[in-house]
FIFIVEX-286591 format. One line per 8 residues: for each residue x, y, z of C-alpha. Coordinates in steps of 0.25 Angstrom, whole numbers. Example, Ala and Ser with C-alpha at 12.3 -4.5 7.8 and 13.67 -1.06 7.14 Angstrom:
<recs>
49:-18:31; 55:-4:29 .
</recs>
This chain:
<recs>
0:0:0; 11:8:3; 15:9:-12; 3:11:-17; 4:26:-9; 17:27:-14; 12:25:-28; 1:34:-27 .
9:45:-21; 20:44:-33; 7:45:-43; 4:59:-35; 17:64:-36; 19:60:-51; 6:67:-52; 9:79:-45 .
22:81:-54; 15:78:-66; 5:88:-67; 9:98:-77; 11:113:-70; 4:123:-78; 4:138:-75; -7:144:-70 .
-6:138:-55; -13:125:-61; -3:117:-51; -4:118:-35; 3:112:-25; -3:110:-10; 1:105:3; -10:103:16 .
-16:95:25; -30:90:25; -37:77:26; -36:67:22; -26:73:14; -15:72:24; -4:82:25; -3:85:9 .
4:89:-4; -2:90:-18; -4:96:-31; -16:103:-38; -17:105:-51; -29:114:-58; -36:106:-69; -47:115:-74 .
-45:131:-74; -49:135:-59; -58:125:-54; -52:111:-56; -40:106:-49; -33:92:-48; -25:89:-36; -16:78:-27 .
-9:76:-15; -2:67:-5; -4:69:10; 3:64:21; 2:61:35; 6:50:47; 5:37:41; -3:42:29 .
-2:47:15; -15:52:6; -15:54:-9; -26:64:-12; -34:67:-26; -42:80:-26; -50:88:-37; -54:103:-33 .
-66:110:-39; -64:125:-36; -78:131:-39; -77:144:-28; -75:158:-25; -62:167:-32; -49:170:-27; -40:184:-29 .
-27:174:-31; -32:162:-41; -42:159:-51; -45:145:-44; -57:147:-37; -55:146:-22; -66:135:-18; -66:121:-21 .
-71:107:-19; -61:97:-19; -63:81:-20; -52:71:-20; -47:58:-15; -36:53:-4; -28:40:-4; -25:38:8 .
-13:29:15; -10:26:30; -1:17:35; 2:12:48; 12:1:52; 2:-11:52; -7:-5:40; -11:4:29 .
-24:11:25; -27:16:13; -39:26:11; -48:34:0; -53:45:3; -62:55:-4; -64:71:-1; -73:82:-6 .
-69:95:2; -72:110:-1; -60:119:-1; -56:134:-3; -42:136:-9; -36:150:-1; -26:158:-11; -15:164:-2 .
-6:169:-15; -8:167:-30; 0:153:-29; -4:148:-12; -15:146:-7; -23:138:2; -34:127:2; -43:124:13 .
-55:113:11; -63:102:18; -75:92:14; -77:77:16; -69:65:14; -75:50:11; -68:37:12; -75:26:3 .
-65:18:11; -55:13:22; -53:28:29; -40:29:36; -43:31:53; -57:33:51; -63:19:47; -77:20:47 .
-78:36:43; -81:37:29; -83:53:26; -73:63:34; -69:77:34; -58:82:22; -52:95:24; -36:101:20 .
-29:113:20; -19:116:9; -9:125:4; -7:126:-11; 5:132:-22; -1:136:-36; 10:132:-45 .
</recs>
């Protein structure tokens, strides 16, 4: 099990590294802490104009790793320092991996959160958001809880 997260996180870095870098700020890097998203680093890439973006992370924490997948919809509000509009509602997935000494658990995990991206300069900024998350299946230290609270707070650099 434990090369199958190595796999999947060589896949998320080949993927991060792959992605073309266009002008325009198309491209963001981030770094937070949220749940189940763990202590994180990803990337962002925007797909369609203003609205669409396309993003992946790895998240670490004591004995755990996630692998996260998440598609943001900004549909909300205006901003003095982007064109991106400052709202969102973001769904994604989370792999999740947690190893002890005697065993090893491996979760699916699904969000919908709702979210407000804070610009601080033309290239940093901020997002804050929260919403639901669902297991369909094993969920790590909380065994008979299917739905639970998903939230994160992350900075981001327009590239």
């Amino acid at each position: 099990m434990r090369s199958l997260f190595n796999f999947l996180l060589t896949i998320t870095f080949l993927y991060i590294y792959s992605i073309p870098i266009f002008g325009q700020e198309k491209f963001n890097i981030s770094g937070g802490l949220g749940f189940p998203d763990l202590v994180n680093i990803g990337a962002r890439y925007q797909v369609k104009q203003d609205s669409l973006q396309l993003g992946i992370s790895i998240g670490f924490g004591q004995e755990i790793q996630a692998i996260s997948g998440d598609v943001f919809y900004h549909f909300g509000g205006y901003s003095k320092l982007s064109t991106r509009r400052p709202w969102y509602l973001k769904g994604g997935f989370n792999i999740i991996h947690e190893s002890h000494e005697e065993s090893s658990v491996w979760a699916l995990l699904f969000n919908l959160r709702l979210g407000r991206e804070i610009n601080l300069s033309k290239k940093v900024g901020l997002n804050l958001e929260a919403g639901l998350g669902y297991s369909p299946f094993q969920v790590i230290s909380m065994e008979e809880i299917k739905a639970f609270p998903s939230f994160g707070i992350y900075f981001f650099y327009r590239i």
